[in-house]
PAGUFI-801430 format. One record per residue (C-alpha): residue in one letter; x, y, z. Coordinates in steps of 0.25 Angstrom, whole numbers, plus 5000, padded with zeros to 4 digits. Layout:
N
AXYZ
...
END
This chain:
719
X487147884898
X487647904910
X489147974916
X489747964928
X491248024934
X492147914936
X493248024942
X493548144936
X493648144922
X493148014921
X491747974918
X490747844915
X489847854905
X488847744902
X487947734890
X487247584895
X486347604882
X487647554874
X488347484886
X489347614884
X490347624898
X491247744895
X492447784904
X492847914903
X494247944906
X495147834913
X496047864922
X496847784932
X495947674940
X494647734933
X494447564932
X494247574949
X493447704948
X492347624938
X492447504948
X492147584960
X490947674953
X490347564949
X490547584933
X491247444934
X490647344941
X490247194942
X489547124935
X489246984930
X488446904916
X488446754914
X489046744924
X490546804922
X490746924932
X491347054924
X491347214925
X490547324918
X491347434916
X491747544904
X491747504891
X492347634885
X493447734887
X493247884884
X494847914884
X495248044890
X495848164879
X496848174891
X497948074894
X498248144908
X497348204916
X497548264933
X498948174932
X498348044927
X498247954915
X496947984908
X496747864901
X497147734907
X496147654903
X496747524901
X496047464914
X494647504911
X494947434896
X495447324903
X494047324911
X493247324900
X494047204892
X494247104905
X493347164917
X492147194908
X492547064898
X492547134886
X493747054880
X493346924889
X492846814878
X491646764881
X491146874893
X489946944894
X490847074893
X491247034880
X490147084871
X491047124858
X491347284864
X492547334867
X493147434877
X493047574869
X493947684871
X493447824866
X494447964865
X495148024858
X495947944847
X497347984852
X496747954868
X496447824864
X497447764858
X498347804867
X497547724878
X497347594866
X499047594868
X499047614883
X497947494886
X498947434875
X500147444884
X499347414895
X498847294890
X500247224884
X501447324887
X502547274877
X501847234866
X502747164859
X503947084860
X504547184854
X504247284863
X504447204875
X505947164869
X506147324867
X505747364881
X506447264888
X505747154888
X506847034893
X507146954880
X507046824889
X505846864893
X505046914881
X504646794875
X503746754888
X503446904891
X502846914876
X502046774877
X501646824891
X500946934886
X500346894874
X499646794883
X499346894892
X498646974881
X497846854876
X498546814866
X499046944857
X499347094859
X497947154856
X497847304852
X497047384861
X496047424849
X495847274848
X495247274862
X494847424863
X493847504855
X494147644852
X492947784847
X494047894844
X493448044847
X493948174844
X493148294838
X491848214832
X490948124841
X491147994840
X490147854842
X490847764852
X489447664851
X488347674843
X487547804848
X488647844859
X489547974854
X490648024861
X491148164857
X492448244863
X491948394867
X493348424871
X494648364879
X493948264886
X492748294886
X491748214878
X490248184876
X489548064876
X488248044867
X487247924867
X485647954862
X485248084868
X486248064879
X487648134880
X488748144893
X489948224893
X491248174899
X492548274903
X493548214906
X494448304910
X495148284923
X495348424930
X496448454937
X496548444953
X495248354952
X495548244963
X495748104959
X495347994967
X495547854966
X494547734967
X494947674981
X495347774995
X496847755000
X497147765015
X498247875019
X499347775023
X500647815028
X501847685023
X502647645033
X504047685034
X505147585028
X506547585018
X505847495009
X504347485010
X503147445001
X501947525002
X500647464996
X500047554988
X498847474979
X498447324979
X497347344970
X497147314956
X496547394944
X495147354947
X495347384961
X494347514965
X494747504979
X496247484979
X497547554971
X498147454962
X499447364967
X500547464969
X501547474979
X502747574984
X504047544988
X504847654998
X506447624997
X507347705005
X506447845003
X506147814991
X504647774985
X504247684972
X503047654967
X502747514962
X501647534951
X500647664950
X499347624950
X498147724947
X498247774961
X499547784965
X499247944967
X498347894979
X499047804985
X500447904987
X499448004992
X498747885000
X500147855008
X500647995008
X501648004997
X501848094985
X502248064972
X503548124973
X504148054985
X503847924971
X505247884968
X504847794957
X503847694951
X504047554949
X503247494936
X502847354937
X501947374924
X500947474917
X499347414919
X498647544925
X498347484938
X499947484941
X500247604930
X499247714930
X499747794941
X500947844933
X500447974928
X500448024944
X501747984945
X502348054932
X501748164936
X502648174949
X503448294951
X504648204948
X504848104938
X504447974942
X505447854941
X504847734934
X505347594938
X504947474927
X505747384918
X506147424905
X504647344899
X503747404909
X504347524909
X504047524894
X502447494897
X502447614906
X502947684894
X502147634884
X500847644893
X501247794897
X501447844882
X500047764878
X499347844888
X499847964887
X499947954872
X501447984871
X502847924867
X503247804873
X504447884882
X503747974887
X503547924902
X505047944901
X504848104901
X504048094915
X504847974922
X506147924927
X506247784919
X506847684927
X506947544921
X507247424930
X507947294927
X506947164927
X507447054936
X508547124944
X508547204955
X508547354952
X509047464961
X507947584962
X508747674971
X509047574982
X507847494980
X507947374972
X506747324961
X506847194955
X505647214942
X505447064935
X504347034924
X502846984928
X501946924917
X500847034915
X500147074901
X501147184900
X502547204907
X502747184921
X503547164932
X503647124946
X504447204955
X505347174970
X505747294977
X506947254988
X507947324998
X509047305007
X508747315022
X510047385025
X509747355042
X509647195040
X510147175027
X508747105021
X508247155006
X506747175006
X505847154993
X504447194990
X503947124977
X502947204969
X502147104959
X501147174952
X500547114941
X500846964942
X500446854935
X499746734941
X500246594940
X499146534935
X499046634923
X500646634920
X500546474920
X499446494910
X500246564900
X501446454901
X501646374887
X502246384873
X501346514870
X501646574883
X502746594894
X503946494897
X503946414911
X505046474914
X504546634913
X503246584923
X504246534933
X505246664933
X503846744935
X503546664947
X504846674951
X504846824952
X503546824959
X504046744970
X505246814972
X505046844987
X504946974994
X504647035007
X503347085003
X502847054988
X501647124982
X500747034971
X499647054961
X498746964966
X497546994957
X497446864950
X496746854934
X497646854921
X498646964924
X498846944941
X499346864952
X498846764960
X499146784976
X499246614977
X500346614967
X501346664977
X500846564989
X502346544992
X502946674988
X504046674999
X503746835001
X503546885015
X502346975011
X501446954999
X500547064995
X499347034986
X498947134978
X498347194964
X497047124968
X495547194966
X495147204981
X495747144990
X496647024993
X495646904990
X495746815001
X496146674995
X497546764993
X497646805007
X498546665011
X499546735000
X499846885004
X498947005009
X498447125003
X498947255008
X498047385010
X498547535004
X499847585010
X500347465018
X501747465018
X503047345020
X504247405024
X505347305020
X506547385025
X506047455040
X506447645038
X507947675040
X508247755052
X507747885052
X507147865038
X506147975040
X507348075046
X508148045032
X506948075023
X506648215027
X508148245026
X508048175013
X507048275009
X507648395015
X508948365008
X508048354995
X507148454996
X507948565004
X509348574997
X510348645004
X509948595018
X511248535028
X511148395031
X511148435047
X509948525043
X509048425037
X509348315046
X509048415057
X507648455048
X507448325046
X507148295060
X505948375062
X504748315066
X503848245057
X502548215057
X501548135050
X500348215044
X499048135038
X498448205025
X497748315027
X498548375040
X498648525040
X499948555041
X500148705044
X499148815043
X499548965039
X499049005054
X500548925061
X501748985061
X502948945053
X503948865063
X504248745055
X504248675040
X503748535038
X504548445028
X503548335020
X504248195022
X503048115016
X501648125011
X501048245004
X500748395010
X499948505003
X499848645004
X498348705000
X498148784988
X498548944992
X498149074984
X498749024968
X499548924974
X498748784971
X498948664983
X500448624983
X500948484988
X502048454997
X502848314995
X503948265004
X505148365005
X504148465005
X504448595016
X503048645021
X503148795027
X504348835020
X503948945013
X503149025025
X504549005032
X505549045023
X504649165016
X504449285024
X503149285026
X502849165016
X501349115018
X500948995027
X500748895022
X499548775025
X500148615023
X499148495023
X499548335021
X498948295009
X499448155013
X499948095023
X501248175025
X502448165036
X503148305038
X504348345043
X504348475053
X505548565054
X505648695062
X505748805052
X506748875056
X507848775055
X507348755042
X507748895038
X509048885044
X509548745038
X509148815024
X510448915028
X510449055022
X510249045008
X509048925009
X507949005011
X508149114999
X508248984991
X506948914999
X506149034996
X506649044979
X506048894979
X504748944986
X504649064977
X504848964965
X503948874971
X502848984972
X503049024958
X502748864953
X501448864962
X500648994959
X500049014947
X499748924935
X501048844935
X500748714941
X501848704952
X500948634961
X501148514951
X502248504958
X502348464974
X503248524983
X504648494987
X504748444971
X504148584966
X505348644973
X506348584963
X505448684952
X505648784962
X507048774961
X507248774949
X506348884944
X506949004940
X506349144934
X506449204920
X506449334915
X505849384902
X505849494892
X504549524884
X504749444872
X505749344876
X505749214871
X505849084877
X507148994872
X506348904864
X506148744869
X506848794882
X506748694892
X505948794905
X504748804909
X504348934913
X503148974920
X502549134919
X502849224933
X502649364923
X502249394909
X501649334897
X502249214889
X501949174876
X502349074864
X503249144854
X502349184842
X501149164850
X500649274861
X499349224861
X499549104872
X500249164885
X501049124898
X500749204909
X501149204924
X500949054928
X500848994915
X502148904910
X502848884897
X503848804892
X503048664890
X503348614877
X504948604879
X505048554893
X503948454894
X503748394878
X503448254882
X502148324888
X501948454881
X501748474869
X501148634869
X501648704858
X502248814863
X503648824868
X504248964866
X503849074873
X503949224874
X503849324883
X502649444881
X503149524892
X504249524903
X504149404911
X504549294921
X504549154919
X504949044932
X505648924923
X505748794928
X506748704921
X505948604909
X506848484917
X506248524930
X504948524923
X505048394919
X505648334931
X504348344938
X503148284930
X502048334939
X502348484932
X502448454918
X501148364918
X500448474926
X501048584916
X500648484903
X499248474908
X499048634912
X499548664898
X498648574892
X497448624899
X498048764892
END
């Protein structure tokens, strides 16, 4: 028996004796970690070439662990049963096993419905004509897939083998036990042999991804695509095909691959300068991203039509083992039209069906040139079908003539610059099949490694970061976004004062650039315009990140004797320098009293245990705002299901009735009535032992910034 760390919390244990291959844990694009530790490899047996690889799952007990879905183990199923063959007829694979999943009973059945979802979607006609499935369509749509699924809607358990463990230890093959010590931590027994596996993610470990992005800075534009992944789901080298569209200062995502955390830090964005996400469909290469962007510190708008919105739905509440709305407590739902042009704040998005197993669509992105007048498009197809296979499933048991040439149609519709799935097999495109695409640029992407070179005469590949700008910046454009942010992030100010702020001197940094040290003097503030700055962790205060809008010195300026503090890029970051002093004079006589309350409130959400740091700055100054100070008397009760959050500055707290579990300074309370969809403690009243003061932040506030209610979830938990 032998184990091995995968990434932490995730481990491989082999048993070769039983020809026993046991993934511990699986997270986003643990698939590319196996491939490039060699736990999957190549090989080859009368004479078909296939993969080794895991033949069995030890689930997590946790769904969520450090911001990320625990248990997305539909690609390595997917692995066993096609790149392994294990559901191949006639493959040397195939020996009559199947892939095992072991856990906990709830665990795993959460993940049989979510490989379920992944597998088909709509599973019915029925569903698919209840979430909005065009009634024209739904006849070839259904006959689509059940030919995509090989002829029938399968169950997951009649693919999947399942060893449910709870208290007693249980056999998962003969002389093999597996036994749960405690959460997810469990021991392996085979002979004399025995491993123990935790696990348990701990907080502030560093995640890496399978493959290195190079810091890129985009290029400039009103409408530009930035190229963010041209890989697959096999792919160990490259992030999976994804894209980002910039519209007027605004940002989109077009589908969250596993490492779309890496490649916003790559280009020198954070999450919160994400103004939305644009769905095309929910296979974990283009979906398992989600959970870091749900966890923003604003709620994340969702772009899909009515069907695939309801996959991403289905697929979150599976994994996560809640109600199928519950996505709808953390998002900002917004559902497109299929076929017509929709307007997304200026930008216009144009969704239409594409034949996959589950639902999908293509997407065009356009805008107006307002200098010459021209609209640009970019087209996003991910997930395509090929000619050859669609012609295939044509005939009386299949699709009408007439859906194949609407597909083709749609996949030809020109653009400026069109982005393809180029990766071929059952479920992919096929570069040759747009040899006369009429679009001025064709990228080939979703491929594993690297463009082959018989496509080349049809498009190109693109490296990480390279960027089409379709509409050339406006004048001045980075002038209007610091006023912009000013305007947003320091209410109050004059139009004359932050158009003059806003022509400071800006200067681009690359990560890691110190940016003040406690030795200089205080002369002038700096503004974040772009990329990510972060301040290193000081006395109780932990490390503090600063996102655009951000004012870096403010406090040592506007607090007598306030502390100096130190600054360093933690990406790639463009600043904006303004002289100090007329800062302080363009805030008039009553800004600074009101600046310093939003520091003090801002100290108070940093220090201690309450996990302000959650939060980034300028977006932690709207807590800061709206948190106010309450006074208590000993034994004073809280209004019961109030809808507060209050966090301990003095004296003791308990639950009415029970003065054995106690708040102290730093601790919260509240939970249960303001967060429900994600607490389920069960306390919600409490009283005051002494007299005390309590700083409360409103249970909306609360709400309205994901990244704190998950962190408060998750500390509570530990608790």
């Amino acid at each position: 028996m032998t184990k091995k760390p995968v990434l932490p919390g995730v481990w491989w244990v082999e048993i070769p004796e039983v020809d026993l291959r046991i993934l511990c844990g699986s997270p986003m694009d643990c698939v590319k970690h196996l491939m490039q530790q060699g736990h999957i490899r190549p090989v080859e047996k009368d004479g078909i070439p296939y993969e080794t690889g895991p033949n069995a799952i030890l689930v997590s007990d946790l769904t969520i662990q450090g911001g990320r879905f625990w248990n997305l183990a539909e690609f390595p199923v997917l692995h066993m049963l096609y790149r392994q063959g294990m559901v191949l007829p006639n493959h040397p694979g195939n020996t009559g096993a199947r892939p095992l999943l072991v856990g906990m009973k709830e665990r795993v059945e959460s993940v049989l419905d979510y490989i379920y979802r992944g597998n088909y979607g709509l599973a019915s006609r029925e569903e698919m004509r209840q979430f909005g499935v065009p009634e024209a369509d739904l006849e070839d749509l259904w006959k689509l897939k059940i030919r995509f699924a090989g002829g029938g809607i399968k169950s997951p358990q009649e693919l999947i083998d399942t060893v449910y463990v709870h208290q007693d230890p249980r056999e998962i093959l003969p002389g093999v036990r597996i036994e749960r010590l405690e959460t997810n931590v469990y021991c392996i027994r085979y002979g004399n042999e025995s491993t123990t596996v935790d696990m348990n993610f701990s907080p502030g470990t560093p995640w890496k991804a399978s493959y290195t992005l190079p810091q890129v800075r985009p290029l400039d534009g009103a409408f530009t695509v930035i190229h963010t992944g041209e890989g697959n789901g096999w792919d160990p080298d490259r992030p999976c095909m994804g894209s980002i569209v910039t519209h007027h200062g605004q940002t989109y995502l077009v589908d969250a691959g596993g490492g779309v955390h890496q490649a916003l830090e790559a280009l020198g964005l954070d999450l919160s300068e994400i103004d939305g996400l644009f769905v095309t469909h929910v296979h974990d290469d283009h979906f398992s991203g989600l959970t870091s962007l749900i966890r923003g510190v604003r709620k994340l708008k969702i772009f899909a039509t009515a069907p695939v919105m309801a996959t991403v739905r289905f697929k979150c509440a599976a994994l996560l083992g809640q109600p199928f709305d519950f996505l709808d407590h953390l998002v900002d739902v917004q559902l497109l039209e299929e076929d017509v042009w929709n307007d997304v704040d200026g930008l216009s998005v144009r969704p239409t069906m594409s034949p996959h197993p589950l639902e999908t669509t293509i997407m065009f992105f356009r805008s107006q040139d307002s200098k010459s007048g021209n609209w640009r498009t970019y087209a996003h197809l991910a997930d395509i079908i090929s000619s050859p296979v669609l012609d295939r499933f044509v005939g009386e048991n299949g699709v009408s003539p007439e859906f194949r040439e609407r597909v083709f149609r749609e996949y030809y519709r020109p653009a400026d610059v069109k982005k393809i799935d180029a990766g071929g097999g059952l479920i992919h495109g096929l570069a040759k099949d747009f040899s006369e695409d009429l679009s001025d640029r064709l990228i080939l992407s979703h491929t594993e490694g690297m463009v082959r070179e018989d496509d080349e005469e049809f498009g190109v590949g693109v490296d990480f970061g390279c960027t089409d700008v379709l509409i050339p910046p406006m004048d001045q454009a980075m002038q209007r976004r610091c006023e912009s942010l000013l305007e947003r992030w320091v209410p109050g100010l004059s139009q004359e004062d932050r158009v003059r702020l806003a022509g400071g001197k800006l200067s681009d940094l690359p990560a890691g650039t110190r940016i003040r040290t406690p030795k200089r003097g205080l002369r002038r503030i700096y503004m974040v315009v772009r990329g990510v700055v972060e301040s290193p962790a000081q006395g109780n205060r932990p490390i503090q990140y600063y996102a655009p809008g951000s004012l870096l010195g403010e406090r040592g300026i506007l607090e007598e004797g306030g502390p100096l503090e130190a600054f360093r890029t933690h990406t790639a970051a463009t600043l904006l320098e303004m002289p100090a002093r007329d800062y302080v004079k363009a805030l008039g006589a009553g800004g600074p009293p009101e600046r310093r309350r939003i520091l003090e409130a801002r100290r108070i959400l940093t220090e201690g245990n309450f996990p302000g740091q959650a939060v980034n700055l300028p977006r932690l100054d709207d807590l800061a705002i709206r948190l106010s100070i309450r006074q208590w008397r000993a034994g004073e009760a809280m209004v019961s299901g109030i809808d507060e959050l209050h966090i301990v500055m003095k004296g003791r707290f308990s639950p009415v009735g029970n003065p054995s579990v106690l708040r102290q300074t730093g601790n919260w309370m509240n939970l249960s009535p303001i967060l429900p969809f994600l607490y389920t403690g069960p306390y919600s009243e409490w009283e005051a032992l002494e007299d005390g003061v309590t700083a409360v932040l409103p249970g909306q506030m609360v709400r309205d910034v994901p990244a704190l209610g998950w962190t408060l979830v998750e500390l509570a938990a530990e608790t």
